[in-house]
C-alpha positions in Angstrom: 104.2 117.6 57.8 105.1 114.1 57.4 104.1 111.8 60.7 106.2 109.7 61.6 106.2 105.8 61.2 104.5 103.7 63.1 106.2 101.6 65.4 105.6 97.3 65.0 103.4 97.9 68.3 101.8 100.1 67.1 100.8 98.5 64.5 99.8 95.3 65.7 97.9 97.4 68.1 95.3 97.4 65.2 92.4 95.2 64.2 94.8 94.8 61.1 98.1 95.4 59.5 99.2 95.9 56.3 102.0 93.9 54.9 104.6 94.9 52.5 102.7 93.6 49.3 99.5 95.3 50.4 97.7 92.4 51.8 95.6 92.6 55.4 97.7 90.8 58.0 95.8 90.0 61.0 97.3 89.8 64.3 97.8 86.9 66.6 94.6 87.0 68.6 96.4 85.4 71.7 99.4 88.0 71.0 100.0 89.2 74.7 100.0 92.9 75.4 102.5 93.3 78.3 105.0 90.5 79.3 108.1 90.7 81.7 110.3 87.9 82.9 111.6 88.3 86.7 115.0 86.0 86.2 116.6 84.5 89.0 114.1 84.7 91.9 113.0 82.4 94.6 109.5 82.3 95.0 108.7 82.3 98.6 112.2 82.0 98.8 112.4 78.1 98.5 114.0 75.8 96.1 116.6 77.0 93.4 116.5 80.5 91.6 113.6 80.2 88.5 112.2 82.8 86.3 108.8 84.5 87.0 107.0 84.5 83.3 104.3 87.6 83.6 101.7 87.9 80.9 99.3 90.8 80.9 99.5 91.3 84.7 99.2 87.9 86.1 101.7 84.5 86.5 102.0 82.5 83.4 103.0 78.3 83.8 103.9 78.9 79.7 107.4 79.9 78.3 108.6 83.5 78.3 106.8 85.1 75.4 108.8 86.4 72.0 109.8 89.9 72.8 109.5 89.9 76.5 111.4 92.3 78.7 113.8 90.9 81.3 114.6 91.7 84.9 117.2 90.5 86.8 116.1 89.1 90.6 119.8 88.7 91.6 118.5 85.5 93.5 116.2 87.6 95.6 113.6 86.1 97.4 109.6 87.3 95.7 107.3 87.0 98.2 102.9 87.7 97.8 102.5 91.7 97.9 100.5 92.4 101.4 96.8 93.7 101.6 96.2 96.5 104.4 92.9 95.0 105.6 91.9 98.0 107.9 93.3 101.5 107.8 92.8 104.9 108.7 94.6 107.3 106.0 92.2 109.8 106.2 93.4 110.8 109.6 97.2 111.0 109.2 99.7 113.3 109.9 102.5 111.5 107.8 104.7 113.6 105.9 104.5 117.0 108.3 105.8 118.3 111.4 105.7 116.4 114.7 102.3 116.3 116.8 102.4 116.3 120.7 99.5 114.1 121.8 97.2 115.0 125.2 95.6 112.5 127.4 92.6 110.3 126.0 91.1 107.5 127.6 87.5 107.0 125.7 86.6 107.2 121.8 84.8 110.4 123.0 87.8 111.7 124.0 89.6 110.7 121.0 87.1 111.6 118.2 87.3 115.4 119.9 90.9 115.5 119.3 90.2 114.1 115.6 88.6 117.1 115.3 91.1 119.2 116.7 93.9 117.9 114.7 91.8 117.6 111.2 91.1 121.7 111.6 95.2 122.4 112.4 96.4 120.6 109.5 98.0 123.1 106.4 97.5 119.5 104.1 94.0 118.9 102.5 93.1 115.0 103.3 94.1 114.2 99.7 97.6 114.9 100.1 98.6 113.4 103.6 96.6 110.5 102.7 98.5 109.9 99.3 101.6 110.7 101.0 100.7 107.8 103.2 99.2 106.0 101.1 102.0 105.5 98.5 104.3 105.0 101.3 102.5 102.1 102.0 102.9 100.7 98.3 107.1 101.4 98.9 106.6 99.0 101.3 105.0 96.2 99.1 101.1 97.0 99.6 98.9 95.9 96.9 95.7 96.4 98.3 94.0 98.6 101.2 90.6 98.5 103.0 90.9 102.9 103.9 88.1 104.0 106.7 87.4 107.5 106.3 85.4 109.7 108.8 81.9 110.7 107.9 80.7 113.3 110.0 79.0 116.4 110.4 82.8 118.0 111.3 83.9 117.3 107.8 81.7 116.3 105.8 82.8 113.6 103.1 85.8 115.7 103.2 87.4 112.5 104.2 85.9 110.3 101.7 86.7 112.7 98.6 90.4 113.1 99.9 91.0 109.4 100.2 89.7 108.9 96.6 91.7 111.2 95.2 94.9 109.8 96.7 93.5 106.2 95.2 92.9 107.9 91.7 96.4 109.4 91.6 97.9 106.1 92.7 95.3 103.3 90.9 98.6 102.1 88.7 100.0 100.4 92.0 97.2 100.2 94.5 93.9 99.0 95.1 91.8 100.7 97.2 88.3 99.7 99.1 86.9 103.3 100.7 85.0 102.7 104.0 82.4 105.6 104.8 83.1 105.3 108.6 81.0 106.8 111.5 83.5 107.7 113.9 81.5 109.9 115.9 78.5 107.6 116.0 76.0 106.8 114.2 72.6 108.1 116.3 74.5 110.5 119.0 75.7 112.6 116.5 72.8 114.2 114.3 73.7 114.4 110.6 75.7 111.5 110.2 73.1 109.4 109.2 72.3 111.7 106.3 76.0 111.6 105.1 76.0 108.0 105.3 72.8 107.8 102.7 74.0 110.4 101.0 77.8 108.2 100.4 76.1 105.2 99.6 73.7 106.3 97.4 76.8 108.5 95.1 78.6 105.1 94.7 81.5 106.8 96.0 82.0 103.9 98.7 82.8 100.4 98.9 81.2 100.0 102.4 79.3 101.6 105.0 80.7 102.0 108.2 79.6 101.4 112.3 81.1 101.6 115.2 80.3 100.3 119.1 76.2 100.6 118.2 75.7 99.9 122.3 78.3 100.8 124.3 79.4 104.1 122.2 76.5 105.1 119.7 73.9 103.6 122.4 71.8 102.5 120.1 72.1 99.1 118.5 69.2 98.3 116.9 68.5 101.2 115.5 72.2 101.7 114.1 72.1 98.1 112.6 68.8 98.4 111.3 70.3 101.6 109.1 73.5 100.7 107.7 72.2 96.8 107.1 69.5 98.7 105.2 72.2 101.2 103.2 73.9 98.0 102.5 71.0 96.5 101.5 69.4 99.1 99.2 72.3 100.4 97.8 74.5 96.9 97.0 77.3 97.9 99.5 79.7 96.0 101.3 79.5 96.3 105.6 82.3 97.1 107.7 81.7 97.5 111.3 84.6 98.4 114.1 83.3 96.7 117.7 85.4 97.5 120.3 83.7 96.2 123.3 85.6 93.4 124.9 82.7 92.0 127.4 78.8 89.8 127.2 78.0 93.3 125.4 80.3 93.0 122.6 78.9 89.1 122.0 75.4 90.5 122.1 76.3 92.7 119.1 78.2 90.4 116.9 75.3 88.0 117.5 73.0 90.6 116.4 75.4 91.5 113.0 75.3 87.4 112.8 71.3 87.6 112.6 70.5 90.6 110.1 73.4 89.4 107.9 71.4 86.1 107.6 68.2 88.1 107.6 68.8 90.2 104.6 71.2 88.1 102.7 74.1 89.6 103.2 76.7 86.9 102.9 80.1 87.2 102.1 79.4 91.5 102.3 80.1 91.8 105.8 83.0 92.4 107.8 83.4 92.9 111.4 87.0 94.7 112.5 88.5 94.7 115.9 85.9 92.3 117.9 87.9 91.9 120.8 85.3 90.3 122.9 86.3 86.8 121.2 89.8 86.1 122.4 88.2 86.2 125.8 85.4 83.2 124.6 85.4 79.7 126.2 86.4 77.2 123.2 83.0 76.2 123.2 81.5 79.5 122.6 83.8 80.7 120.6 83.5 77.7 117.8 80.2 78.2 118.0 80.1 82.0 116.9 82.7 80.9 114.1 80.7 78.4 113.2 78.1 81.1 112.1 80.5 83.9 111.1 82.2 81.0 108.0 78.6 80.1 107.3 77.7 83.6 106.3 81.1 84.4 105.0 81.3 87.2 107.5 85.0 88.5 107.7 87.0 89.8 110.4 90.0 92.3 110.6 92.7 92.7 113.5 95.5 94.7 113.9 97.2 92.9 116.4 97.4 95.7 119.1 98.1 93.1 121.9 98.7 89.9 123.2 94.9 90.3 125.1 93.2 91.9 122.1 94.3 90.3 119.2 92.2 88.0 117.3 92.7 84.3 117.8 93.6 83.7 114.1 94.6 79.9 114.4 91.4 78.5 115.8 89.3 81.0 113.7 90.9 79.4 110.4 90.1 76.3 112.0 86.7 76.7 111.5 86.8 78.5 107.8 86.2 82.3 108.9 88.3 84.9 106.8 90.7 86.7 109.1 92.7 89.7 107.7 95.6 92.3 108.8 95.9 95.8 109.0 97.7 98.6 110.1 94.8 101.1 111.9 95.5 104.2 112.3 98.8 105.7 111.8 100.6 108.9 113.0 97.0 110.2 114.0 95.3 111.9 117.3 95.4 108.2 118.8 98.6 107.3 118.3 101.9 108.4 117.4 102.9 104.8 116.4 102.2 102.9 112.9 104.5 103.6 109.7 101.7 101.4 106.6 104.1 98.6 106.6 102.4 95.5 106.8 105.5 93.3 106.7 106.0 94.8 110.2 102.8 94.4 110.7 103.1 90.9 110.2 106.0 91.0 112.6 104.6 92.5 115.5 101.4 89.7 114.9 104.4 87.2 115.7 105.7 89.2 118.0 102.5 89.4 120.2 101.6 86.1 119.9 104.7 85.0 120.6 105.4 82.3 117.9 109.0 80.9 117.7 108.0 78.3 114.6 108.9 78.6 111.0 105.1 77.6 110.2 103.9 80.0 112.8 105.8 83.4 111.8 104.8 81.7 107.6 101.2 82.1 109.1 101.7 86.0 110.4 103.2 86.9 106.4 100.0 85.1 105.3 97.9 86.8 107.5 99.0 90.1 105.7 98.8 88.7 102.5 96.3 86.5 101.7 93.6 87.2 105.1 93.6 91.0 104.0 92.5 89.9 99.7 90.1 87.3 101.3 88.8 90.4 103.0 88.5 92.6 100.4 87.2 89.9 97.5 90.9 89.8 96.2 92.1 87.0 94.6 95.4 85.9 96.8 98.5 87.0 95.0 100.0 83.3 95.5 102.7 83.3 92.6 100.8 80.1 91.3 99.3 80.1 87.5 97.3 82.6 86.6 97.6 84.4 90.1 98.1 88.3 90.1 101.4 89.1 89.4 101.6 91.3 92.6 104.5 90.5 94.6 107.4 92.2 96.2 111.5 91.1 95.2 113.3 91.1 99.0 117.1 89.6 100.1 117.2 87.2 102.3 117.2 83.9 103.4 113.7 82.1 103.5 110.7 83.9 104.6 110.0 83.4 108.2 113.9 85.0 108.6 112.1 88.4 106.1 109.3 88.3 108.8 111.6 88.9 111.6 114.5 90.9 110.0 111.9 93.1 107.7 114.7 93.6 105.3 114.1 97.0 102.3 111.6 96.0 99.8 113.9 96.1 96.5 111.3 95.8 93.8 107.1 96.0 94.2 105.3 94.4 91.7 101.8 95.6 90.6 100.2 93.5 88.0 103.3 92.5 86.6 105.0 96.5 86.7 107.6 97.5 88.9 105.6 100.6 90.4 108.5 101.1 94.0 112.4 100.5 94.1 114.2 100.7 96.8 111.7 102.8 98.6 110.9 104.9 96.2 107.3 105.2 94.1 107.7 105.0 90.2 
């Protein structure tokens, strides 16, 4: 049987072609692989319609190459493609029936229900989290920092399910997995052992902790082991603090001093921390002060006016701030849908901001906080910058904030991977 002939890309495809006469012809060396022009958008949505040039996944300053494909923006407005910097898909429910919620009051009480609800579900945790989890890219996501639950209740059930949901969707997200001790760290035996046991397969980004005095009761000797996984086995940290009082200042101090102690800079995050919006000015620049000299990150989610982080005056002094969603449609809540443009909105909305630079701030909050988090570089639209962005109608972008129109297009390194809510 005759095979068919190959097609000019597939030829060039080749160290070397061969021309008509029979002579070697060698490719361009700088011949690009993938290139797409977005005409008629509005980065940002200022200025006058231009054409987006994307070569080989990221913004090009040059001319549209030979050959490259077009797609029309009809004058919509492109906009940096959001990073979830803190999520829980491991515990979802999205995608299946309705669940009624009972009282809760402590993370005792909640990590029981966890339990409860993880045992009821039909759906293995790869397939509600990839339902959520591409959801999330519908929406514009590029990126997402995903906690999973390591504990003796399931295992690294959690951890495997969320990384087969990132394999099945690594075309159009980028995904950080978090081995996260929801249950504790010292009060519940085992999970220690599953924590080594993540770190040391390499199926983790970062080791988890939670609460090590109020809720594990233990600092010290919580710290002292997943600063030394971290350590030993080149992971990231990422450590939910909860407590809101002197006692919640007494642990970030202490996360401060081993990060510093061990070398840990720029690996460390700390998500929640809602004992700083409660800081005196004076204290609170001087805990930032050390959390930007150690590159030591923070997360929020913006739960409240009360609770949320105090983003301005931590940029202020050069610490990393990023956004995320939390849990969503879980045991603790029946709230949360993986859209960080609302996201971004409700970070307006509880810090009531009414300026055009303020509610800009929110949408970069989602965008570029969350990749400064995770070690991203910020999908800007500038030169050379990942060509992850989302294609939105509207008027400028503090009016997207507040109005949250559809996502038309998502962008992933240059590839239109969700239209009009729908994965591709």
């Amino acid at each position: 049987m005759t095979p068919p002939p190959l097609s000019r890309r597939t030829v060039l495809a080749g160290a070397a072609s061969v021309t008509a006469a029979g002579a070697l012809s060698q490719p361009a060396a700088a011949a690009p692989r993938r290139a797409v022009v977005y005409r008629d958008v509005r980065p940002l949505g200022a200025g006058t319609p231009v054409d987006l040039t994307v070569v080989d996944g990221r913004i090009s300053a040059g001319p549209a190459p030979r050959g490259a494909r077009v797609v029309d923006g009809g004058g919509r407005i492109a906009l940096p493609a959001p990073v979830d910097a803190h999520i829980h898909p491991d515990k979802t429910t999205w995608g299946g029936p309705w669940v009624s919620r009972r009282p809760a009051s402590t993370i005792a009480e909640y990590v029981e229900q966890d339990v409860e609800l993880f045992r009821s579900q039909d759906r293995s945790v790869a397939e509600r989290a990839y339902g959520l989890m591409a959801h999330a890219v519908t929406r514009g996501t590029r990126a997402m920092r995903a906690h999973a639950d390591v504990a003796p209740a399931y295992g690294l059930a959690g951890v495997e399910g969320v990384a087969a949901a990132r394999d099945r969707l690594a075309h159009a997200l980028d995904v950080q997995i978090v081995a996260f001790p929801q249950h504790g760290v010292v009060r519940t035996p085992g999970t220690a052992d599953l924590l080594t046991q993540a770190a040391r397969s390499g199926a983790v980004d970062a080791i988890g902790g939670i609460d090590p005095s109020s809720f594990d009761g233990a600092m010290d000797e919580q710290l002292d082991l997943v600063f030394g996984l971290a350590d030993r086995y080149g992971t990231d940290l990422d450590i939910h603090l909860h407590d809101s009082d002197a006692g919640g200042v007494a642990v970030l101090r202490a996360i401060i001093d081993r990060t510093r102690a061990l070398s840990l800079r720029g690996r460390v995050t700390v998500s929640h921390v809602f004992c700083l919006p409660f800081l005196p000015d004076a204290e609170l620049a001087g805990i930032a002060g050390d959390l930007a000299e150690l590159d030591i990150s923070l997360t929020t989610v913006a739960p409240s006016r009360d609770l949320v982080l105090p983003i301005a005056k931590l940029r202020e002094h050069g610490v990393t701030v990023g956004l995320g969603s939390d849990g969503v449609r879980d045991s603790w809540s029946p709230f949360g849908n993986a859209d960080m443009v609302h996201r971004a909105h409700l970070l307006g909305w509880v810090t009531d901001v009414r300026l055009d630079e303020e509610l800009r701030a929110c949408y970069e909050a989602a965008a570029h906080g969350g990749a400064d988090v995770m070690g991203l570089p910020r999908a800007d639209l500038t030169p050379g910058s990942p060509a992850d962005f989302v294609l939105v109608r509207g008027e400028c972008l503090p009016q997207v904030l507040v109005d949250m129109p559809p996502r038309d297009l998502v962008v992933h390194a240059g590839e239109i991977v969700a239209r009009d809510g729908r994965l591709l």
